[in-house]
C-alpha positions in Angstrom: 109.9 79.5 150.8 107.8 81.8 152.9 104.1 80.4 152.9 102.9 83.4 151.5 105.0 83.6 148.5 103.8 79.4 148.4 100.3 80.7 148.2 101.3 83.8 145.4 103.0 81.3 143.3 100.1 79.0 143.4 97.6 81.4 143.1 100.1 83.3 140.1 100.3 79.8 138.1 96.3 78.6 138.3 95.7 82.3 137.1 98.1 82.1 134.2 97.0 78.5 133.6 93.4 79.9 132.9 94.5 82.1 130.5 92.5 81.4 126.6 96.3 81.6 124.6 94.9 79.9 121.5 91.9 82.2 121.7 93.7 85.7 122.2 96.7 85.1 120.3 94.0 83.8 117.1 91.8 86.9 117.5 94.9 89.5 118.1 96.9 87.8 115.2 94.3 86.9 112.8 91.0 88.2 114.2 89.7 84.6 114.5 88.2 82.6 117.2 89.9 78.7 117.1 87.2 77.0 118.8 84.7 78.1 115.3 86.9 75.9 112.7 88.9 72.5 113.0 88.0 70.3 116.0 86.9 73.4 118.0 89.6 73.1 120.7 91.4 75.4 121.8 94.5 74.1 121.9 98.0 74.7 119.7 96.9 71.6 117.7 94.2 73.6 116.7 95.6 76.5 116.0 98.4 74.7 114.3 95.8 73.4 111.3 93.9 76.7 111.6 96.1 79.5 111.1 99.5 77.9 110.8 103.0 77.2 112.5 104.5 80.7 112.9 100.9 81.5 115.4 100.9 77.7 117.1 104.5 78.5 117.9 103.7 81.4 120.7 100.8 79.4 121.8 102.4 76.5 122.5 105.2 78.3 124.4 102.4 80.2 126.5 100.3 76.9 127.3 103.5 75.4 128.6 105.1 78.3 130.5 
């Protein structure tokens, strides 16, 4: 691999690491913000005993893609 597509990838992946999913994917889907109820982490676990299985399901697949 080229260095610059090294330095995309990395730079690509801390980006998408950064990204709020239990926080977007509450307020799109429910119009809630996670870190307000439960242990106020925003985290699948979270949104699991928040708002449920079918919307901890896409957040967990986002938080580990």
């Amino acid at each position: 691999m080229s260095p610059l597509l090294t330095a995309m990838v990395i730079i690509g992946s801390y980006i998408l690491g950064s990204v709020p999913s239990a926080v977007w994917v509450g307020k799109l889907v429910h119009g809630v913000d996670v870190r307000e109820y439960g242990s106020g982490n925003a985290g699948a676990t979270n949104v699991f005993r928040i708002l449920g299985w079918k919307t901890a399901i896409p957040v967990l697949l986002i938080d580990a893609g």
